[in-house]
C-alpha positions, 0 to 999 in steps of 0.5 A: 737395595735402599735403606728404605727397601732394607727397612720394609723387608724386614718389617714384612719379615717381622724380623725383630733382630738381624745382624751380618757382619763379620762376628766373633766370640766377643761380638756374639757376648755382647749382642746376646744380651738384647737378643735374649731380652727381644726372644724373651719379647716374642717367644711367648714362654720361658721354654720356647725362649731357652729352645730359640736363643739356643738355636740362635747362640748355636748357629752365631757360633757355626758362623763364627767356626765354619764360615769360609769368608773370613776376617782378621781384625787386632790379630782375630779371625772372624767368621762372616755372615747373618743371622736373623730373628723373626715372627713366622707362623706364630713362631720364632725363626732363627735364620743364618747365612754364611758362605762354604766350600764344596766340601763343606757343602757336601758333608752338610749335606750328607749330614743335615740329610741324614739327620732329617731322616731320623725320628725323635729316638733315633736323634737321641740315640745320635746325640748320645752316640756323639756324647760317648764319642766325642766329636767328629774329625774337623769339628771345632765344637763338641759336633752336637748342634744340629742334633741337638737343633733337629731334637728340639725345634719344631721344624728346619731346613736348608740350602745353598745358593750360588751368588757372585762366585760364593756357596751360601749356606741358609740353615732356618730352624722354626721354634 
């Protein structure tokens, strides 16, 4: 694709902030500082602004734990992929990609399709259960960010796609 083709789809998608790389604690620090200020820019209220750059700080993070392509850089591990923020229906979506495994995909799966059967009681009944529980075996955060990403967004979705030998997660939550 074309810098100039790059630059158009992203005016198309009116997408205000993207960033794809490889992206560490550190990197996702810096950024969140202009990212705040651009959803503050575009959210429309105080309240959709805490609800979005928490979706966005929440998938970032996922990336950084989760992804299966990594890369070592001064002796730090990073996870790669995208994610991106945009106008979509008078809302904000945030949108992440990152590559998986075959058994990452299926326990998304099975969880992210669990989680869209729930009503809003039974996802505050699950986040509560995760509270008292503690995280599940192989987490490496505290296994509450799709709960709380299913409790709070006004909608979200999923898939994979196969590309050049690689599983793509796409996870998009709508604010």
């Amino acid at each position: 694709m074309k810098t100039d083709e790059l630059h158009n789809l992203l005016l198309k998608r009116k997408t205000f902030f993207c960033y794809s790389g490889p992206l560490t604690e550190k990197i996702l620090t810096a950024i969140s500082v202009a990212v705040r200020l651009e959803i503050g820019e575009n959210a429309g209220d105080e309240r959709t602004e805490k609800k979005v750059f928490g979706n966005f700080v929440e998938q970032a993070q996922n990336i950084i734990r989760y992804s299966s392509e990594k890369t070592t850089q001064d002796d730090q591990t990073s996870g790669v992929g995208t994610v991106a923020l945009s106008m979509s229906d008078n809302s904000v979506l945030v949108e992440a990609v990152n590559a998986v495994d075959e058994n990452q995909k299926d326990t998304l799966t099975r969880n992210l399709e669990a989680l869209r059967k729930m009503d809003s009681a039974e996802l505050k009944s699950a986040y509560r259960s995760r509270l008292k529980d503690g995280p599940p075996e192989g987490s490496k955060g505290a296994g509450l960010g799709f709960i709380d990403i299913a409790r709070k967004s006004t909608r979200w979705d999923f898939e994979f796609v196969e590309e050049q030998g690689k599983i793509l997660f796409i996870f998009k939550v709508w604010n």
